[in-house]
C-alpha positions in Angstrom: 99.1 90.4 144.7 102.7 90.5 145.3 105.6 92.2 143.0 105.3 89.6 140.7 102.2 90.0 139.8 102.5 93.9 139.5 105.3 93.3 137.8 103.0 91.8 135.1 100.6 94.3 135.2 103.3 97.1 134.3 105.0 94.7 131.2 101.1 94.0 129.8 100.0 98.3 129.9 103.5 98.7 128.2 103.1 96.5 125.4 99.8 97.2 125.0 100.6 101.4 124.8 104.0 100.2 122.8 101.2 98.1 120.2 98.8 101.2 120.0 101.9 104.0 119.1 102.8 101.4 116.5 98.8 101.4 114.9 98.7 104.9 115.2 102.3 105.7 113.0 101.7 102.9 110.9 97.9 104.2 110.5 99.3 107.9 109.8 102.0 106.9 107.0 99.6 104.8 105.1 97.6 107.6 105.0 100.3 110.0 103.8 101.8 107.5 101.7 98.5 107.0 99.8 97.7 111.2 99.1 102.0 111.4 98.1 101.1 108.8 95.4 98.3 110.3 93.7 99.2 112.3 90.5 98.6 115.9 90.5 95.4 117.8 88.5 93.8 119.1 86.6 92.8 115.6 84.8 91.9 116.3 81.0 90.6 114.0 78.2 93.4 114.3 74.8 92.3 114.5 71.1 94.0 112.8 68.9 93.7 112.6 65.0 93.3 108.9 63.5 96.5 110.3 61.4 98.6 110.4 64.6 99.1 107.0 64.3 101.4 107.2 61.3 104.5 108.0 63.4 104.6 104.3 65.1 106.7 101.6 64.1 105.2 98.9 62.0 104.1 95.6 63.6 105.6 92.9 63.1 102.6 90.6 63.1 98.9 92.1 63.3 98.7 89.7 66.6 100.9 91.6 68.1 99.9 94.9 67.8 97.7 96.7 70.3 97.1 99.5 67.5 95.9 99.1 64.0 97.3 101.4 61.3 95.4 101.3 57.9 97.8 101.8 54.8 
């Protein structure tokens, strides 16, 4: 093979090292970027009273309420 050829070699290891560094950061951030996005704990469960309700406005048809209040 002459220089050409060589020449070829050298551009394919370089993209193909410059395609792996690329995977490999892309790889990492998604990773870190997916843990920063999670909420922090402790996860609890909230009571509420059925009387809680009273302090939302009233609807202004029952359609288009996603909470029923009882008078």
């Amino acid at each position: 093979m002459g220089i050409a050829g060589e020449r070829r070699r050298t551009v394919w290891r370089l993209v193909v090292v410059v395609w792996a560094l690329i995977v490999a950061v892309a790889g990492g951030l998604t990773l870190w970027m997916q843990d920063s996005t999670e909420p922090r704990g402790p996860y609890v469960w909230e009571r509420t009273d059925p009387g809680d309700a009273q302090h939302l406005p009233p609807c202004p048809t029952p359609q288009a309420c996603a909470y029923a209040t009882t008078p």
